[in-house]
KOLVEXDREN-582419 format. One record per residue (C-alpha): residue number from 1; x, y, z; residue in three letters. Coordinates in nm, 2 decimals. Each point is the difference from the previous one (the first is absolute). Layout:
BEGIN
SITE   i   east  north     up  aa
SITE NUM      X      Y      Z Ala
...
This chain:
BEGIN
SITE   i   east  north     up  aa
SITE   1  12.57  19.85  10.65 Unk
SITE   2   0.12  -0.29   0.17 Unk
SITE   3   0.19  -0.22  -0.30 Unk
SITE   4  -0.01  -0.01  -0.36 Unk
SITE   5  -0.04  -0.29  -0.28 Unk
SITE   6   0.20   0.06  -0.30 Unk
SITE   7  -0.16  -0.23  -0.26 Unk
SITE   8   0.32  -0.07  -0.29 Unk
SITE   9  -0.06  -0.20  -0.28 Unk
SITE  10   0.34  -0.11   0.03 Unk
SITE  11   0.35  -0.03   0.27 Unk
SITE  12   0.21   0.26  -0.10 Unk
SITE  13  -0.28   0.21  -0.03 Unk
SITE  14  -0.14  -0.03   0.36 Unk
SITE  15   0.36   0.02   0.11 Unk
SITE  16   0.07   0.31  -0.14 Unk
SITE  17  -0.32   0.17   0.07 Unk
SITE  18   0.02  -0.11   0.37 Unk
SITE  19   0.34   0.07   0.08 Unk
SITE  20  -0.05   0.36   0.08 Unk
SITE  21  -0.19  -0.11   0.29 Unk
SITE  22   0.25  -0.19   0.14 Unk
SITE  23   0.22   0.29  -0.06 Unk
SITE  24  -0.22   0.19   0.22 Unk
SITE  25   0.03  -0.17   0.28 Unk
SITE  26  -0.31  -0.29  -0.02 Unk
SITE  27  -0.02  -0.35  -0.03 Unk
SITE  28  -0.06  -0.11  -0.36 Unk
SITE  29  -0.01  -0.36  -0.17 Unk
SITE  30  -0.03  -0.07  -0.31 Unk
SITE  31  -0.23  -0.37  -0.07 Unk
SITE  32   0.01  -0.24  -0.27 Unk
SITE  33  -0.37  -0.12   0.11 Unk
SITE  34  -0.24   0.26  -0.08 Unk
SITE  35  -0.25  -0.10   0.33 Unk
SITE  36   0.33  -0.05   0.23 Unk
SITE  37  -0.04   0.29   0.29 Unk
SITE  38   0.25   0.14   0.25 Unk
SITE  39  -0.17   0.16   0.28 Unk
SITE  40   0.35   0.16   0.14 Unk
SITE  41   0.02   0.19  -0.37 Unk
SITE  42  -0.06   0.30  -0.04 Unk
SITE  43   0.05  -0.06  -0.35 Unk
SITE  44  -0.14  -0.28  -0.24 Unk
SITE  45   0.11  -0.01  -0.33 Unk
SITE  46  -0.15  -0.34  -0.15 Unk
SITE  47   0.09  -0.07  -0.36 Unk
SITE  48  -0.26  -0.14  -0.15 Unk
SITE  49   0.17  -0.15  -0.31 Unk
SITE  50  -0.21   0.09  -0.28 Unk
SITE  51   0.20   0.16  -0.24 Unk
SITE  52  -0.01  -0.32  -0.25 Unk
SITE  53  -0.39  -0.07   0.10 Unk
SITE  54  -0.27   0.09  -0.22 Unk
SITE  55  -0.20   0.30   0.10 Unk
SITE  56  -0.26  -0.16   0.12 Unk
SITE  57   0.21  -0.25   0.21 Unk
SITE  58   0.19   0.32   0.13 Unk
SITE  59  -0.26   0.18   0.10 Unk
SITE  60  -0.17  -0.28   0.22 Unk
SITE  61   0.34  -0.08   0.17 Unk
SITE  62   0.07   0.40   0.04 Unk
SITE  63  -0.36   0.05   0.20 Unk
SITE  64   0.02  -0.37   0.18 Unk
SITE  65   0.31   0.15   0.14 Unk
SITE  66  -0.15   0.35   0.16 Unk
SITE  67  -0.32  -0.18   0.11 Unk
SITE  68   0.29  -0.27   0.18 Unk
SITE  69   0.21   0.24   0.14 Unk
SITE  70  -0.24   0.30   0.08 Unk
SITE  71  -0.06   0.09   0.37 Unk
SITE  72  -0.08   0.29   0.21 Unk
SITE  73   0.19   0.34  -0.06 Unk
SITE  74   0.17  -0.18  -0.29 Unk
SITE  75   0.06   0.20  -0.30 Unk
SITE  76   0.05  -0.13  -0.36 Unk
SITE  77   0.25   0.09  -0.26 Unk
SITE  78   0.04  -0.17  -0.34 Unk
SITE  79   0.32   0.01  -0.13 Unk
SITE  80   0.04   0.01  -0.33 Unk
SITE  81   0.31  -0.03  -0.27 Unk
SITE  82   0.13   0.39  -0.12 Unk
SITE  83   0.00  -0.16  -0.32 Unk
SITE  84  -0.37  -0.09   0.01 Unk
SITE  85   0.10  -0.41  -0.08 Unk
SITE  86  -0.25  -0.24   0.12 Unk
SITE  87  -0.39   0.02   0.09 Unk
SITE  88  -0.01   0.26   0.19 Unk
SITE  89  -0.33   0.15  -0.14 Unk
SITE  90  -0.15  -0.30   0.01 Unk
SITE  91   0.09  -0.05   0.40 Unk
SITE  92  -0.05   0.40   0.03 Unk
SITE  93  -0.36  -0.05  -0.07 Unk
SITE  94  -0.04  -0.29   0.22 Unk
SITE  95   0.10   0.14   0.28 Unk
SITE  96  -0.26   0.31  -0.04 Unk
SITE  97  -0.24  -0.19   0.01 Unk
SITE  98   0.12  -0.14   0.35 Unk
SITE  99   0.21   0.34   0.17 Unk
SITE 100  -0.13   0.30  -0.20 Unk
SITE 101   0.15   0.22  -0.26 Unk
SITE 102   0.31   0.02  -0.04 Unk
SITE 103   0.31   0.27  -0.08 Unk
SITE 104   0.21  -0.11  -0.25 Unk
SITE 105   0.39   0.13  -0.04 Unk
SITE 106   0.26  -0.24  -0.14 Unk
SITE 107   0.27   0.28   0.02 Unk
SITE 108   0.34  -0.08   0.18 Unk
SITE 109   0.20   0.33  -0.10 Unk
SITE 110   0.28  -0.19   0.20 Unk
SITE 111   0.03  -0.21  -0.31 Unk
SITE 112  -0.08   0.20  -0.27 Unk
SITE 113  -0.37  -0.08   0.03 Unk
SITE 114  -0.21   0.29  -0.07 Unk
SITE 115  -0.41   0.03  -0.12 Unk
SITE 116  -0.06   0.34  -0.19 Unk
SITE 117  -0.35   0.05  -0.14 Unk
SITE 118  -0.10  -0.37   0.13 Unk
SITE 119   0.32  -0.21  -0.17 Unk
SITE 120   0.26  -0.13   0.13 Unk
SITE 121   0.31   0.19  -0.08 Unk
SITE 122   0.34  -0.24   0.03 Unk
SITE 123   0.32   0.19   0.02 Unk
SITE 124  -0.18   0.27  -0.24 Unk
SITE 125  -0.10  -0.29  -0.24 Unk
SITE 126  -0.39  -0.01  -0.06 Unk
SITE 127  -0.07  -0.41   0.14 Unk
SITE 128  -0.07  -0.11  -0.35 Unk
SITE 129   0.34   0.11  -0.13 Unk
SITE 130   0.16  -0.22   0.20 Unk
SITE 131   0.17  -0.33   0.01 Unk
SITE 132  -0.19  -0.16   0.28 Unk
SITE 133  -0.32   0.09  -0.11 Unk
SITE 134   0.06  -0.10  -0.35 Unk
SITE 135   0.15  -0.33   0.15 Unk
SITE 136  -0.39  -0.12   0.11 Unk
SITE 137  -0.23   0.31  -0.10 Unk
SITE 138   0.10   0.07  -0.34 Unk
SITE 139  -0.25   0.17  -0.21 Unk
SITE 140  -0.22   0.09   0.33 Unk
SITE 141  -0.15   0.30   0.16 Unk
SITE 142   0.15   0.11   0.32 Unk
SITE 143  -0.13   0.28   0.07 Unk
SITE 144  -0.17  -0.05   0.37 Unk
SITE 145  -0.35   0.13  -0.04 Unk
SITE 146  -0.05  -0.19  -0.33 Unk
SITE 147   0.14  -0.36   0.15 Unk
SITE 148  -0.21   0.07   0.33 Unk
SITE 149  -0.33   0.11  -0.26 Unk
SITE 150   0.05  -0.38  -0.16 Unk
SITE 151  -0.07  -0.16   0.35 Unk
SITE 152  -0.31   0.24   0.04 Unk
SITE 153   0.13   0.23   0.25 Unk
SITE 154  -0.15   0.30   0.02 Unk
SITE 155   0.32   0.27   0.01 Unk
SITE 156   0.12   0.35   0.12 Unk
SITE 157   0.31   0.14  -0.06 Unk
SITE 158   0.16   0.26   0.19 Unk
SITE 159   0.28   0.21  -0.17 Unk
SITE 160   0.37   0.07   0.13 Unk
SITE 161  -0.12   0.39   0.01 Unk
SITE 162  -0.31  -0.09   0.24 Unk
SITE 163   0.15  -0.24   0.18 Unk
SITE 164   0.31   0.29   0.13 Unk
SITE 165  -0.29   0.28  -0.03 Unk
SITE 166  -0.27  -0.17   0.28 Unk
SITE 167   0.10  -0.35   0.09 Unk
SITE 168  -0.29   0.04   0.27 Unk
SITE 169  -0.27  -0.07  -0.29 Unk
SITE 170   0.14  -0.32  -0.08 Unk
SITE 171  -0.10  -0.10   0.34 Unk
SITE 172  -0.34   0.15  -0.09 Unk
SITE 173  -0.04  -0.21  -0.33 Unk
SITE 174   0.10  -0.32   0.19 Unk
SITE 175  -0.26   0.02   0.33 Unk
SITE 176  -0.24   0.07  -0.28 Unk
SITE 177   0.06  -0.26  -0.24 Unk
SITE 178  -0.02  -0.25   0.32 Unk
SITE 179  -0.36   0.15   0.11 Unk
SITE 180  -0.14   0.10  -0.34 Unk
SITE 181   0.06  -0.35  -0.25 Unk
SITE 182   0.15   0.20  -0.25 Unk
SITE 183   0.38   0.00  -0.08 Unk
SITE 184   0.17  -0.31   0.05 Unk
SITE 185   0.37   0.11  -0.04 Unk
SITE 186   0.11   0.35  -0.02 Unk
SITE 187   0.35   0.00  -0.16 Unk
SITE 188   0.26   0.25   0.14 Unk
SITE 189   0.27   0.11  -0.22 Unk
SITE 190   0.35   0.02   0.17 Unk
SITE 191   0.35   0.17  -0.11 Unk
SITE 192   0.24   0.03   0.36 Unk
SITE 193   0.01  -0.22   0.31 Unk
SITE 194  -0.15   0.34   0.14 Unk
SITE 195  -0.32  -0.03  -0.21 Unk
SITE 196  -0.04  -0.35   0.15 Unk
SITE 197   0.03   0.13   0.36 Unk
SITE 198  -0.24   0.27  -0.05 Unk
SITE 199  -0.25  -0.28  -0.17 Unk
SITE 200   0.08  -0.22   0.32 Unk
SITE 201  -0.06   0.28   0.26 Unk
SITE 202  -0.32   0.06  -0.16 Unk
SITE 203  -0.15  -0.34   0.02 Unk
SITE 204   0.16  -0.16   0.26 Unk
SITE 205  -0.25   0.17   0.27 Unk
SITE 206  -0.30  -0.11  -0.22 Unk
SITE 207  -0.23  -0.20   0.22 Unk
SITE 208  -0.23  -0.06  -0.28 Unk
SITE 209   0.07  -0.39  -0.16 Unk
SITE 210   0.27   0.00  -0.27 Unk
SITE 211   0.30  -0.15  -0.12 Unk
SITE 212   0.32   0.12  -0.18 Unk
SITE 213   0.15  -0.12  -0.29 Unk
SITE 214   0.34   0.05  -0.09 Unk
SITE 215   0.35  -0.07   0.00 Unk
SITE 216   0.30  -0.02   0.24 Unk
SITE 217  -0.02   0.40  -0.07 Unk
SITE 218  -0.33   0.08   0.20 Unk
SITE 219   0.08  -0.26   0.25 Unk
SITE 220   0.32   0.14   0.09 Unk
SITE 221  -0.20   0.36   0.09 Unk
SITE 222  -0.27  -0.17   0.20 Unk
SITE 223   0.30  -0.17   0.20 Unk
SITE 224   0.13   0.34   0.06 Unk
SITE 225  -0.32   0.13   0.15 Unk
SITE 226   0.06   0.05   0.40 Unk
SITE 227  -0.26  -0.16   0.21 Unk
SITE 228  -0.13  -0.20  -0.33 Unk
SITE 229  -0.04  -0.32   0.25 Unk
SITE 230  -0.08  -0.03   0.35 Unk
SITE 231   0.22  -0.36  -0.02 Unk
SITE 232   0.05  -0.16   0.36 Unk
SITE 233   0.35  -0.06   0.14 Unk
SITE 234   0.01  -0.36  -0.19 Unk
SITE 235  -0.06   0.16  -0.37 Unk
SITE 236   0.30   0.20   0.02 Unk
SITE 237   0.31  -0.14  -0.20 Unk
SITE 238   0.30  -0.20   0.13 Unk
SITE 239   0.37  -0.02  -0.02 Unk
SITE 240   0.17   0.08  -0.32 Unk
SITE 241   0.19  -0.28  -0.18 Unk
SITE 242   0.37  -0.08   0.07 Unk
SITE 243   0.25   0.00  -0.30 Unk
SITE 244  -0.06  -0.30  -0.19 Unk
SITE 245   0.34  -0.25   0.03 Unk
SITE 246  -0.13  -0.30  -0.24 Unk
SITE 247   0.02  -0.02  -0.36 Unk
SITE 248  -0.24   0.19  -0.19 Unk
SITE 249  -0.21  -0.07  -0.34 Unk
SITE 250  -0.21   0.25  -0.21 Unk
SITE 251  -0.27  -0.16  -0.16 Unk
SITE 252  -0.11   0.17  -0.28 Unk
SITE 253  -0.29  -0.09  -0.23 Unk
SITE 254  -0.05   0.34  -0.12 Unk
SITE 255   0.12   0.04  -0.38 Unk
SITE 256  -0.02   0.35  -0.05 Unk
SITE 257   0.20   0.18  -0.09 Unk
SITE 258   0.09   0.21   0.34 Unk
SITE 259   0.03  -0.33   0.18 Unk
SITE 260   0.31  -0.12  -0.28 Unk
SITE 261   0.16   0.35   0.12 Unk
SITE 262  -0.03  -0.05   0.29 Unk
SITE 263   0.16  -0.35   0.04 Unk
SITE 264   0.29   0.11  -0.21 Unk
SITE 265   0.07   0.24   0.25 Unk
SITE 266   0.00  -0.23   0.30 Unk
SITE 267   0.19  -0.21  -0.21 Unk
SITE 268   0.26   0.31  -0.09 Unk
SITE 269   0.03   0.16   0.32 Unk
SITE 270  -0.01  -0.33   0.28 Unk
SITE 271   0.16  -0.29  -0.21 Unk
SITE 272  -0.33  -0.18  -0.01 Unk
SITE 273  -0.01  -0.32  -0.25 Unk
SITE 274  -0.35   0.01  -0.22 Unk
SITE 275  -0.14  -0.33  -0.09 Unk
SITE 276  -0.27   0.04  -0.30 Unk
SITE 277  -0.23  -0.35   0.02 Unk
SITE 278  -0.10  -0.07  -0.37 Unk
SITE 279  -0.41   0.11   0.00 Unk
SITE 280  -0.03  -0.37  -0.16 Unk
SITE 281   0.14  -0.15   0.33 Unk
SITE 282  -0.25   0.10   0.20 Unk
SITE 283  -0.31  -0.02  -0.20 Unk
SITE 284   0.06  -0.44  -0.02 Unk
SITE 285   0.10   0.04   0.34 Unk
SITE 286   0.20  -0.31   0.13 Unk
SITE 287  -0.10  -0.16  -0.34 Unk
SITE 288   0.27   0.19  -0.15 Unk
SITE 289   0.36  -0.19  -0.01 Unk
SITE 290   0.18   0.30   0.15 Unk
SITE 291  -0.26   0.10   0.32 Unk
SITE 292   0.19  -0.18   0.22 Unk
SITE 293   0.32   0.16  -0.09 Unk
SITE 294  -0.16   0.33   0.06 Unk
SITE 295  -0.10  -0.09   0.32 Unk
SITE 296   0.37  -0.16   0.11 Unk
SITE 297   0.13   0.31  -0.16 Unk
SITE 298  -0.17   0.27   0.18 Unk
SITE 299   0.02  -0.25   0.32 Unk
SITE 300   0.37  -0.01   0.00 Unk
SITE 301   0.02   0.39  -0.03 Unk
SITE 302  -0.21   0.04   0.32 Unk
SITE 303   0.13  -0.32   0.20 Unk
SITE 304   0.36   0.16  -0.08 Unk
SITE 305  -0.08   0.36   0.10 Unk
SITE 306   0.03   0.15  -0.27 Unk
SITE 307  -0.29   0.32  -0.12 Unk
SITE 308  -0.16  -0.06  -0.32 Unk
SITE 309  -0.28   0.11  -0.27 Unk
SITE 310  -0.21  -0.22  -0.12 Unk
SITE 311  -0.23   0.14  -0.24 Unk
SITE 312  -0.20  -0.15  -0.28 Unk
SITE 313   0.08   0.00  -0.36 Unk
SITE 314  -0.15   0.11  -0.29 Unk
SITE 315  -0.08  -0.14  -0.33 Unk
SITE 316  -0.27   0.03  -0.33 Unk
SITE 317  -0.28  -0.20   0.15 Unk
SITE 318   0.02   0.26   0.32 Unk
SITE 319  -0.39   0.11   0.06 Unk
SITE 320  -0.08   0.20   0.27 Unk
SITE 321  -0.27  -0.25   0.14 Unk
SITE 322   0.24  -0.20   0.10 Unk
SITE 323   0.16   0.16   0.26 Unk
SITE 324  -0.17  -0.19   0.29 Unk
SITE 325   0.17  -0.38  -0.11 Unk
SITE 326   0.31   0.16  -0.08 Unk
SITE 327   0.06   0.13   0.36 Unk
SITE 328  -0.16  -0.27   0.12 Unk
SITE 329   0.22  -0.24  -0.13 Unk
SITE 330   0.28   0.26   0.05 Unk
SITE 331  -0.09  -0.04   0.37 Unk
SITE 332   0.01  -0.40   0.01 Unk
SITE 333   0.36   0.01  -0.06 Unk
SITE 334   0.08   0.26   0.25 Unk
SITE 335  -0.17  -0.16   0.22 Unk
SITE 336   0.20  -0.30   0.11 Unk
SITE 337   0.30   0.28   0.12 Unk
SITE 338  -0.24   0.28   0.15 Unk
SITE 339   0.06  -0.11   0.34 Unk
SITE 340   0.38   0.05  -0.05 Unk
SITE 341  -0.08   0.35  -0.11 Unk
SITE 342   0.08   0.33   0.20 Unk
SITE 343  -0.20   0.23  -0.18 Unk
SITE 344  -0.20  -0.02  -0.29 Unk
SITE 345  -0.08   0.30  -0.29 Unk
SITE 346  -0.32  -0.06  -0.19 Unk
SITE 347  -0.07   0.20  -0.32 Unk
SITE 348  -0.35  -0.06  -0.14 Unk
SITE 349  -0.29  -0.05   0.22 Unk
SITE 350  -0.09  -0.35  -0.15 Unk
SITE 351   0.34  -0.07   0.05 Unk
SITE 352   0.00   0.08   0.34 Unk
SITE 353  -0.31  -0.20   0.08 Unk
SITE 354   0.06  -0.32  -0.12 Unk
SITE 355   0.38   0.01   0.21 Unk
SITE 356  -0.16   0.05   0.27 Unk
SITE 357  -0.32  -0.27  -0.04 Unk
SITE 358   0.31  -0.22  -0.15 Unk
SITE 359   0.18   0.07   0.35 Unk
SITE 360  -0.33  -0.01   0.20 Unk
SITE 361   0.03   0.37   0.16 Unk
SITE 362  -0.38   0.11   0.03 Unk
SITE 363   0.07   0.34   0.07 Unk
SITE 364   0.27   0.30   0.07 Unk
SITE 365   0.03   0.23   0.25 Unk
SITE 366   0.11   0.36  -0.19 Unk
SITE 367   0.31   0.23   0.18 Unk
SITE 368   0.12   0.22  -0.26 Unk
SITE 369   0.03   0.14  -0.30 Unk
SITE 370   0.33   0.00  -0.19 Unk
SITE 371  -0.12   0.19  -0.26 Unk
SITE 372  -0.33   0.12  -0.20 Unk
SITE 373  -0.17  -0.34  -0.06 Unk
SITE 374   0.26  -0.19   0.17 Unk
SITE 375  -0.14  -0.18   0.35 Unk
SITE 376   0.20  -0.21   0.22 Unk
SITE 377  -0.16  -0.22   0.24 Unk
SITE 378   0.05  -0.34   0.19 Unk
SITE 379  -0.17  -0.33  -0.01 Unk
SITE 380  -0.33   0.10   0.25 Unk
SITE 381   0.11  -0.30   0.24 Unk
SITE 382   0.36   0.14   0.03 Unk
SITE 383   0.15  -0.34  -0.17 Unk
SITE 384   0.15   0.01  -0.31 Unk
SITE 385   0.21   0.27  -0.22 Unk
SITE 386  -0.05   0.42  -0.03 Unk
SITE 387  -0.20   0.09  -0.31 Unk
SITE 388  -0.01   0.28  -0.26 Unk
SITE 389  -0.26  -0.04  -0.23 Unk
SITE 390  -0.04   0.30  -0.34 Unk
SITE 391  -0.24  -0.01  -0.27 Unk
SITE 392   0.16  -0.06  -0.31 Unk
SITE 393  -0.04   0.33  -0.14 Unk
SITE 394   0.13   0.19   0.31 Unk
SITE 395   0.30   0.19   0.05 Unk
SITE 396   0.36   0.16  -0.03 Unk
SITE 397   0.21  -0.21  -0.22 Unk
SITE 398   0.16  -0.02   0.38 Unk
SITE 399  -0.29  -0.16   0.17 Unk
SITE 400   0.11  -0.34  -0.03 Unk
SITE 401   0.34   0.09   0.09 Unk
SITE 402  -0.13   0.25   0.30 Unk
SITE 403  -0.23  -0.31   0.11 Unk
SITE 404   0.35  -0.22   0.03 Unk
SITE 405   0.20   0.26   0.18 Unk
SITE 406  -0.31   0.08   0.28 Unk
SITE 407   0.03  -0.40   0.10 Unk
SITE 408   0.36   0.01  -0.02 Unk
SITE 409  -0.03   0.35   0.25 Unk
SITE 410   0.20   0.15  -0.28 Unk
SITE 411  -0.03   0.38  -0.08 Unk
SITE 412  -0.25   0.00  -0.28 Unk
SITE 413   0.13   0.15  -0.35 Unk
SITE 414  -0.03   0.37  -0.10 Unk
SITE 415  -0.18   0.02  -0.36 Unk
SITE 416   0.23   0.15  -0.28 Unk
């Protein structure tokens, strides 16, 4: 194929399922505007932003996007949270109806994401056991053929035995779901990185229309395919990116609990200072009597070199909805000192957006990956500070602290 779209329905999410392209060798941005092309990319991942939409809203935005960005010898992949947050079904099914069925994986054994017997499977946690799904989802079904069903997909499911026993008939069911009108998505169970790479062998050469659905985890083996592309010259990657010198701020509007680990270990192990703004600060905005402290505050950490977390607070009128104003607002006060900035770390994909629309960066251009789920990239028009961005949910209780060392050029930490 000559270049894939990577349709995310939000930043940290596109970033971390595209960055194993960029790892490979290829040009890959990552777009804030879902009908913004790049014909030097290899690589498209365009986040969509419709986590917070309703389903209907999501789905239109999620096919306006393929039918904007699709092009000759373009393939599609939907990427999709391992946690199963958001609409996917509902964009899942809109985008059958435009690209063919569909295979549907959200394992990423590199983090502890697993699907056994079509669930999820976190860290050997059944989804529904766990914190982040009883954070938005409590009291809902997550298994993957019966959230699919409720859209009106009609579904196959291939088991972890069949798929190591004849990974050939996979390919099979999906050339004739495309000719024959009859399964929509035929869901793959998936245990090892190795069961993704045999899933990706076996479809990657199918000519008949599809798309994939899936996590960083599926990506990653597609990436690894040789001669997946037949990318010119000017879709292959550039330079790496120089230690960072510049002061530099985590932003974190993540509050679960890994992402509080994780910043007391940055704060532990490199001497960063943690500034908690009050949740009630930023939902009055610059009403509030203390916003423009917040903003002189975090200004004169930044404008005086020094690194610094800023993450947002918690309190008992927290609801999960509003995420979106929360970093938004979070965003409007880092703003004024992002210039100043040498490199910025971004946990939580709304987060990440609305810094980056707040600092008007359009898009990244991917270069590596510091660890599973952790991308590092550069402002797309080579102006402006390195950028990690992590979903909020991702990693080592080092990741944070890893992400901080790789700008420095540090060695990154062993885990103990």
């Amino acid at each position: 194929m000559k270049s894939l779209l990577i349709v995310a329905d939000d930043l940290s999410g596109a970033a971390d399922c595209a960055i194993a392209f960029a790892a490979a060798g290829l040009k890959t941005v990552v777009s804030l505007d879902a009908n913004a092309s790049d014909d030097n990319a290899a690589v498209i991942a365009a986040d969509t932003d419709t986590r917070r939409l309703t389903p209907a809203d999501a789905a239109l935005r999620t096919a306006n996007a393929w039918q904007a960005l699709r092009a000759p010898g373009r393939r599609l992949y939907k990427k999709i949270d391992s946690t199963l947050r958001g609409n996917w079904t509902a964009e899942v099914a809109a985008l059958t109806k435009l690209a063919g069925p569909a295979i549907v994986t959200p394992a990423f054994p590199a983090t502890g994401r697993t699907v056994r017997d079509g669930r999820v499977i976190v860290r050997g946690v059944p989804l529904e056991d766990t914190e982040t799904w009883k954070l938005e989802n409590a009291g809902q079904n997550a298994e993957l053929r019966a959230m699919l069903d409720m859209v009106g997909l009609r579904t196959a499911q291939v088991s972890l035995d069949a798929l190591r026993a004849a990974p050939q008939d996979i390919a099979a069911m999906v050339a004739s779901a495309a000719t024959a009108n009859g399964i929509d998505a035929i869901i793959v169970d998936a245990e090892t990185s190795d069961d993704l790479a045999t899933l990706a062998r076996a479809t990657a050469s199918v000519d008949a229309q599809f798309f994939w659905v899936g996590s960083g985890g599926l990506a990653r083996e597609l990436a690894a395919l040789p001669d997946l592309f037949d990318a010119n010259a000017s879709m292959k990657a550039t330079r790496a990116i120089d230690p960072t010198q510049g002061p530099i701020l985590a932003l974190v509007g993540s509050l679960s609990a890994i992402s509080e680990r994780q910043c007391a270990m940055l704060c532990a192990e490199a001497g960063v200072c943690e500034m908690i703004v009050p949740p009630d600060v930023l939902r009055e905005g610059a009403r509030h009597p203390e916003w423009r402290t917040w903003g002189e505050r975090i200004g004169a950490k930044v404008r005086g070199k020094e690194d610094a977390i800023v993450r947002i607070g918690r309190d008992d009128a927290f609801d999960p909805a509003e995420g979106a104003r929360l970093s938004n607002a979070l965003a409007a006060l880092v703003a004024p000192s992002f210039d100043a900035l040498g490199g910025l770390i971004a946990t939580g994909g709304e987060t990440a957006r609305a810094m980056l629309a707040a600092a008007s960066v359009g898009s990244l251009e991917l270069v590596t990956e510091i660890e599973a789920g952790v991308a590092l990239g550069r402002p797309s028009n080579g102006s402006g500070p390195s950028i990690v961005t992590k979903a909020g949910a991702f990693g080592s209780e080092h990741a944070l602290l890893g992400a901080y060392l790789h700008l420095r050029g540090a060695d990154l930490p062993v885990a103990r």
